[in-house]
TORDOPA-95227 format. One line per 5 residues: for each residue x, y, z of N, C-alpha, C. Coordinates in Angstrom, 3 decimals. Example, Ala and Ser with C-alpha at 12.3 -4.5 7.8 and 13.67 -1.06 7.14 Angstrom:
// TORDOPA-95227
13.190/-5.690/7.800/12.300/-4.500/7.800/13.200/-3.300/7.800 | 12.850/-2.250/7.080/13.670/-1.060/7.140/12.900/0.030/7.870;
This chain:
// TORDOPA-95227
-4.533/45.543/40.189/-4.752/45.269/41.590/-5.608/46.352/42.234 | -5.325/47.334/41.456/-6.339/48.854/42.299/-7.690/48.651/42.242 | -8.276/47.624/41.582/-9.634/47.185/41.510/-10.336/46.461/42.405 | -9.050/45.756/43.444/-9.729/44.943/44.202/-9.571/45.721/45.562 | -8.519/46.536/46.006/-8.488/47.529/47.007/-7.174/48.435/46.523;
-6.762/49.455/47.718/-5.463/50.030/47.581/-4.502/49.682/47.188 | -3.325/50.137/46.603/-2.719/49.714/46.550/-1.398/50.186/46.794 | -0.233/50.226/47.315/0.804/50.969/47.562/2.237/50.027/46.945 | 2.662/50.759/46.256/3.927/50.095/45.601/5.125/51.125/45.865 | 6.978/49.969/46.088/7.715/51.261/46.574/9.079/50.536/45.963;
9.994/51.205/45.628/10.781/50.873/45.629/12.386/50.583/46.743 | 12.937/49.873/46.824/13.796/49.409/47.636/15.208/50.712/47.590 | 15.639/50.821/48.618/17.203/51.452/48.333/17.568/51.576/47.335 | 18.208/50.376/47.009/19.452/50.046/45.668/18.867/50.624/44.835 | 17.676/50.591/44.575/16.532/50.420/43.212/16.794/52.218/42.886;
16.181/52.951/43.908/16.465/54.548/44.148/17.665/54.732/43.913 | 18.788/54.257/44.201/19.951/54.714/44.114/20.490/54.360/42.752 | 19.954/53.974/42.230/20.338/53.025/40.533/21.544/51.609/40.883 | 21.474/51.208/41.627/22.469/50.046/41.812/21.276/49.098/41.676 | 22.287/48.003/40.886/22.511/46.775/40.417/22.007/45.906/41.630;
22.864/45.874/42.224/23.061/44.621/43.392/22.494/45.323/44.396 | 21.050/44.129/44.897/20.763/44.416/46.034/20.823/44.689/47.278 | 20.657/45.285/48.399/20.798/45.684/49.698/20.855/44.249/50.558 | 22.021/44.168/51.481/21.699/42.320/52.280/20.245/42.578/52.606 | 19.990/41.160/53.037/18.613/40.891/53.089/17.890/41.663/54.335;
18.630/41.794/55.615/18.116/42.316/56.929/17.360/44.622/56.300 | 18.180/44.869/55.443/18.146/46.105/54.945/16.343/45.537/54.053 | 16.555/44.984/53.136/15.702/44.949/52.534/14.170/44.541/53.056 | 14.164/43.600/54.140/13.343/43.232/55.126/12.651/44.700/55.501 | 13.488/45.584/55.997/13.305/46.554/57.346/12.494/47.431/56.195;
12.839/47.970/54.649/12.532/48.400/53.576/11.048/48.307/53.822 | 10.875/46.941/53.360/9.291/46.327/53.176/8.700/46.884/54.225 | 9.161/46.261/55.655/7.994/46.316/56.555/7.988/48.488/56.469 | 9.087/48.895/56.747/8.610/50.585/56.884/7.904/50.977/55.716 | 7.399/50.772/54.367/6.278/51.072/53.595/4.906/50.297/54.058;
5.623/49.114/54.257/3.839/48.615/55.084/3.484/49.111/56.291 | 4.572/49.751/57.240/3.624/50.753/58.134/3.018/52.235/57.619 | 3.982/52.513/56.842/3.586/53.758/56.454/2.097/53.576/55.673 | 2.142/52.566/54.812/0.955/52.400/54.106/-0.396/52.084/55.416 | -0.022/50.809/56.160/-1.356/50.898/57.627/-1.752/52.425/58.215;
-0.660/53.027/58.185/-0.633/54.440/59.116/-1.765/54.913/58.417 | -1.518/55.816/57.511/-2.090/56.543/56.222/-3.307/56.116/56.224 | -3.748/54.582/56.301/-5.177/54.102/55.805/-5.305/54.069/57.179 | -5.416/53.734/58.402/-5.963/53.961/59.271/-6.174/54.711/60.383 | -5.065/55.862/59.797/-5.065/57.345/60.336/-4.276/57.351/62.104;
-4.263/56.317/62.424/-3.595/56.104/63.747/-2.570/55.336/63.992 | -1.524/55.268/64.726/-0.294/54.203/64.513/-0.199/53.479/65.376 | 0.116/52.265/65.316/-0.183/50.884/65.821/-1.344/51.087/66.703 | -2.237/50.933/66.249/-3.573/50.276/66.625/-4.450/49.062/65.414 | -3.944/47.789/66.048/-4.205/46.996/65.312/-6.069/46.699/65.233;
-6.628/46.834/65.965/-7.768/47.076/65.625/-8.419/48.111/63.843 | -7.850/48.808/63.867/-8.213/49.918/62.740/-7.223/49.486/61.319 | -6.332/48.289/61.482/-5.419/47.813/60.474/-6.665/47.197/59.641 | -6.345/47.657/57.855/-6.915/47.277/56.924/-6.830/45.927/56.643 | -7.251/45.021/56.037/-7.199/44.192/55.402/-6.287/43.699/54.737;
-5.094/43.181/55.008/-3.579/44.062/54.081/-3.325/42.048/53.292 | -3.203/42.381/51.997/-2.154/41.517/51.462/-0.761/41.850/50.673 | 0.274/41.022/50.544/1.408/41.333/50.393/1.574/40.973/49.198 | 1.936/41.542/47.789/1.966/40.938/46.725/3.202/41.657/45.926 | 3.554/40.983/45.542/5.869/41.201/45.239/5.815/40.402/44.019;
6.747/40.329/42.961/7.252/40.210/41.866/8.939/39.920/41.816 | 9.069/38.640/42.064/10.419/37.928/42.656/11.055/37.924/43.765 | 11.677/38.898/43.794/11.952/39.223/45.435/11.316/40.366/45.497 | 10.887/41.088/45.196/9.770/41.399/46.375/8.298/40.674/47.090 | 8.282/39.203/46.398/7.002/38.668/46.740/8.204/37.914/48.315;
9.203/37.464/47.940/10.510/36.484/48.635/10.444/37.727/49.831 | 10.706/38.606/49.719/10.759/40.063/51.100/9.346/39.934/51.723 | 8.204/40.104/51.305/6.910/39.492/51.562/6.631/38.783/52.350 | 7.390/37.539/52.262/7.497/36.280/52.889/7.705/36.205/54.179 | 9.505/37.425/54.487/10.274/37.170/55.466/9.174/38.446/56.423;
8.817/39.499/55.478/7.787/40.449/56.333/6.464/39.821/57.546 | 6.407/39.195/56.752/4.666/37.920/57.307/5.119/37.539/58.308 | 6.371/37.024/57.998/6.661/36.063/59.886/6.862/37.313/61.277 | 7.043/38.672/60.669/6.859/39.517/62.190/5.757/40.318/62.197 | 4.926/40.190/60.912/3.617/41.378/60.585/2.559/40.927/60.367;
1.398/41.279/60.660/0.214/40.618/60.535/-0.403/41.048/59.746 | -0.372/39.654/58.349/-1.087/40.250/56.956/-1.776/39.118/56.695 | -3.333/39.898/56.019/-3.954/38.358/55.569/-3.615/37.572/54.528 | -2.222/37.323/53.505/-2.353/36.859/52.489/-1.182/37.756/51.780 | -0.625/36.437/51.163/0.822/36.806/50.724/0.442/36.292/48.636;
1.054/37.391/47.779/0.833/36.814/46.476/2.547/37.062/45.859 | 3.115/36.173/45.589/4.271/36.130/45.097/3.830/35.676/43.587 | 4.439/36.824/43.018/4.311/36.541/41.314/5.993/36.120/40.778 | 6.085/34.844/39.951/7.310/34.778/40.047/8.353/34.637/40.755 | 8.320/33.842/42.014/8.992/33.252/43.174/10.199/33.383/43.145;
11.335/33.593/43.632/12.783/33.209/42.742/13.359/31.749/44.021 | 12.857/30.776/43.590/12.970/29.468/44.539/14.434/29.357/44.097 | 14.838/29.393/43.374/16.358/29.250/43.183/17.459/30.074/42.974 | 18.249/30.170/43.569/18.828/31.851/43.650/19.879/31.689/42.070 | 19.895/32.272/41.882/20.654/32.447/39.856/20.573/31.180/39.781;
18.756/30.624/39.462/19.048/30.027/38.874/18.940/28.191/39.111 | 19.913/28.279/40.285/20.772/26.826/40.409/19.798/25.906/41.620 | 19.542/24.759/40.979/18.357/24.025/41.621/19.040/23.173/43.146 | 20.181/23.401/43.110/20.708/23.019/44.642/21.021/24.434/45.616 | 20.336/25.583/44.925/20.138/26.242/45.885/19.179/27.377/46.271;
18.168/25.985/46.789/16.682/26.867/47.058/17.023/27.873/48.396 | 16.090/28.706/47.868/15.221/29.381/48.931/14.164/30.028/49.538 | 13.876/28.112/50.236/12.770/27.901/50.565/12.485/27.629/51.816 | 13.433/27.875/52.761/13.072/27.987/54.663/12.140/29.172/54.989 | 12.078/30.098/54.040/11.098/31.146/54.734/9.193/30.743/54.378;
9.758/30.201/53.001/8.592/29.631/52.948/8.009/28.156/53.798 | 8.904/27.358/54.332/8.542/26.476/55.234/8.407/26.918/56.476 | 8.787/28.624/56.775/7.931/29.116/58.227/7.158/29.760/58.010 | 6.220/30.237/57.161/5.216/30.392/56.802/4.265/29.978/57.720 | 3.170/30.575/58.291/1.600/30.508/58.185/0.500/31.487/57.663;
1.124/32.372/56.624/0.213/32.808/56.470/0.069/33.016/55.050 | -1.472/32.520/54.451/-1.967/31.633/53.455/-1.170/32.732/51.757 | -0.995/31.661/51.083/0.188/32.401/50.010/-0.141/31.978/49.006 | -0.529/32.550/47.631/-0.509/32.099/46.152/0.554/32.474/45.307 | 0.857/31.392/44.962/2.077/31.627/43.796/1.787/31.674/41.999;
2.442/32.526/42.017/1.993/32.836/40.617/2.906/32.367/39.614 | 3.226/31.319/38.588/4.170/30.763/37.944/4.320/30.616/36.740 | 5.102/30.518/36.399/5.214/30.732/34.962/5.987/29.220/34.515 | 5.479/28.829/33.028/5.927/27.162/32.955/7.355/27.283/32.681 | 7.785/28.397/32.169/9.295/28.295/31.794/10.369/29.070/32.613;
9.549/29.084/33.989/10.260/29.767/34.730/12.197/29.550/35.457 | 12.900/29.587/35.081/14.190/28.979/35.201/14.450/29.190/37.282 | 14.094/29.944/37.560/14.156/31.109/38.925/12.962/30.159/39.954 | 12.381/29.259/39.296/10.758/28.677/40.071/10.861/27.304/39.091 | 11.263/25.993/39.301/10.876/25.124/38.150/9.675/24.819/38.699;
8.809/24.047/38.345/7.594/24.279/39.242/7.453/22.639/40.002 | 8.579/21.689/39.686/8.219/20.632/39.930/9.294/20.382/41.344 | 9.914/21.713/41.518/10.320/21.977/43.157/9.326/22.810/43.713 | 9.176/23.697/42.947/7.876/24.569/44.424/7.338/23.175/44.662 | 6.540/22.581/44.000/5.397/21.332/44.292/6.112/20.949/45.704;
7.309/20.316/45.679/7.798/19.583/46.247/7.650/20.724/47.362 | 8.338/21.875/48.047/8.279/22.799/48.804/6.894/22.973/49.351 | 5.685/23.116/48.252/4.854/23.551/48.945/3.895/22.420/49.607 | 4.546/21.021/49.326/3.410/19.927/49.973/4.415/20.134/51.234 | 5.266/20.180/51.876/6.011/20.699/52.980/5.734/21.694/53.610;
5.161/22.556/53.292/4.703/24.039/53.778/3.562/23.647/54.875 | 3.331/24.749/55.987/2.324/24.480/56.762/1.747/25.476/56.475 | 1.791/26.733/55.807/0.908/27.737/55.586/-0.253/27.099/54.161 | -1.413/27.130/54.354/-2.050/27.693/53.026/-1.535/28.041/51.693 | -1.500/26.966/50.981/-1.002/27.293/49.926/-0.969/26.976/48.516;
-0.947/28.416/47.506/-1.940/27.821/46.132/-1.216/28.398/45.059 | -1.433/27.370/43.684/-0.644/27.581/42.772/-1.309/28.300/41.555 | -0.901/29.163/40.664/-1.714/29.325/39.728/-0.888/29.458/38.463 | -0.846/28.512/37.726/0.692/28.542/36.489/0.168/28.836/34.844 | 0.965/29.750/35.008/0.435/30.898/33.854/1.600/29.237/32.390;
0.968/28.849/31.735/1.424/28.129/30.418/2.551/29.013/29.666 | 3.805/28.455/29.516/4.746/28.997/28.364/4.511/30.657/29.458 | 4.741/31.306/30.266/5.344/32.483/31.438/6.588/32.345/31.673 | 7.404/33.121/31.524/8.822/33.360/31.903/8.787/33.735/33.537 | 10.064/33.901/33.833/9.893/34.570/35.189/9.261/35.806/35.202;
8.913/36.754/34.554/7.930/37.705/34.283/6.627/37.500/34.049 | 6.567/36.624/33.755/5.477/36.192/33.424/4.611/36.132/32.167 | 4.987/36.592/30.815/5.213/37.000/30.021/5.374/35.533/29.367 | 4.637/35.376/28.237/4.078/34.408/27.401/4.648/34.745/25.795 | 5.550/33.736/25.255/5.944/34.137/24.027/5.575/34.803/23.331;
5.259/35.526/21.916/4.509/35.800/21.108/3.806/34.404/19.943 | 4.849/34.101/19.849/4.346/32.781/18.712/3.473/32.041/19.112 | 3.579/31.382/20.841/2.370/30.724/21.556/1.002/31.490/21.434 | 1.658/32.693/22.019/-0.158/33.759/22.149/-0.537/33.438/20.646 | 0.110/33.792/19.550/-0.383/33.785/18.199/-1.178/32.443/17.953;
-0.521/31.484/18.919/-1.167/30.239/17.867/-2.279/29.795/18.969 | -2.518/30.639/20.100/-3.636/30.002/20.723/-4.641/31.339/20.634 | -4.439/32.552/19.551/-5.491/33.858/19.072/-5.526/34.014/20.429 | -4.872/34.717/22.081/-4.501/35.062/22.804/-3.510/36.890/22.671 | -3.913/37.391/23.327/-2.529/38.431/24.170/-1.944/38.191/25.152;
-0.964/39.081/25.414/-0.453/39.016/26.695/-1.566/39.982/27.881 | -2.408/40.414/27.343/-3.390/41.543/28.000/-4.439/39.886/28.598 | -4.683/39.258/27.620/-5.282/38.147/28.459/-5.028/37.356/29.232 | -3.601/36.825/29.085/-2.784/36.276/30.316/-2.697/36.924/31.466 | -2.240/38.616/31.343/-2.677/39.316/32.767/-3.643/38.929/33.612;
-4.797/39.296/32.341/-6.392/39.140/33.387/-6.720/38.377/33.917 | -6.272/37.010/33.165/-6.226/35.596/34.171/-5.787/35.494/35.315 | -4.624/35.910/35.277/-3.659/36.131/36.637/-4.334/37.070/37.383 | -4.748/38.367/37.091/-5.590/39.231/38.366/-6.870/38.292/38.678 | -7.443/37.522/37.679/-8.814/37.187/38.265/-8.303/35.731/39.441;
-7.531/35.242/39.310/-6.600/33.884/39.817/-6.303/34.944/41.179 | -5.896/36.181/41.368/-5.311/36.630/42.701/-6.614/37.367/43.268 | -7.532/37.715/42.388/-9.125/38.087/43.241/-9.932/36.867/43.887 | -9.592/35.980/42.923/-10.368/34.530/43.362/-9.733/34.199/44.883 | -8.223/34.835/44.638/-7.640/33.682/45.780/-7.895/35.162/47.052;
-7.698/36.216/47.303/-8.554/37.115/47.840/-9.483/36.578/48.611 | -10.678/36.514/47.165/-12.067/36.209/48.331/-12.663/35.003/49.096 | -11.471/33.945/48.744/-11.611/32.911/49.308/-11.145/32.840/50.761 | -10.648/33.340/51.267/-9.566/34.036/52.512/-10.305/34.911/53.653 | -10.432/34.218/54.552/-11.073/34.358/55.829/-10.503/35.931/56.185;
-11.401/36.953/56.412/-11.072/38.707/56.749/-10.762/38.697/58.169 | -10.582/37.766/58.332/-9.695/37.825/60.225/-8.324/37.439/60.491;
């Protein structure tokens, strides 16, 4: 991602503290957005002056793409990339969560994996023709919720997992420069 601009990555409470089980959600929210000010601050040397705010997209890896989500509806970011969605909480397909993504407007690529248990992909579909934000799929073949592609598949299609990455960064640059800078 450092190729296409900055990049700032952080970890959550729990995560620092070595616990298991995550922080309720209102903690983890407040998490996100105070590294994304700290990160605006830093790059634009002044605090809240939205004029001098960078170009910012939000890009998370299960729940942190899901924290992302709930960040967007009070923060103004151009573009949300959730790698690995977790549309179903452990799992269980009667219990999405997907209201944050139906308040959404602001434009979002999902990054998926075909064997994703956490994302089946034939509910996002359903979720995201419901969505009013902008919104785009990019499904990595035989990807776990990591995203992460068997070995035996890569073997039999003369593939790595180093090439599946690159797909996926060039799939989140594509979806980048397609995306209006206002």
């Amino acid at each position: 991602m450092s190729e296409i601009g900055d990049v700032e990555t952080f970890d959550y409470d729990y995560m620092r503290a070595g616990r298991k089980r995550p922080d309720p959600l209102p903690q983890l929210i407040a998490a996100h957005q105070a590294a994304l000010k700290k990160f605006v601050n830093r790059e634009s040397g002044v605090e809240n002056r939205e004029e001098t705010r960078p170009w910012l997209f939000l890009t998370g890896k299960s729940m942190g793409g899901r924290m992302g989500c709930h960040v967007s509806l009070e923060e103004k970011v151009n573009g949300l990339v959730c790698l690995g969605y977790p549309l179903c909480a452990m799992g269980d397909r009667t219990k999405l969560r997907d209201e944050v993504l139906r308040a959404l407007a602001t434009p979002v690529l999902f990054v998926q994996g075909t064997r994703d248990a956490l994302c089946p992909l034939d509910l996002l579909e359903r979720v995201r023709a419901e969505m009013k934000a902008p919104n785009f799929l990019y499904v990595v073949e035989g990807g776990d919720h990591s995203l992460r592609v068997p070995k035996r598949q890569l073997q039999a299609t003369g593939e790595t997992q180093e090439n599946v990455d690159q797909r996926i960064f060039q799939a989140i640059a594509d979806f980048i420069v397609t995306l209006p800078s206002t």
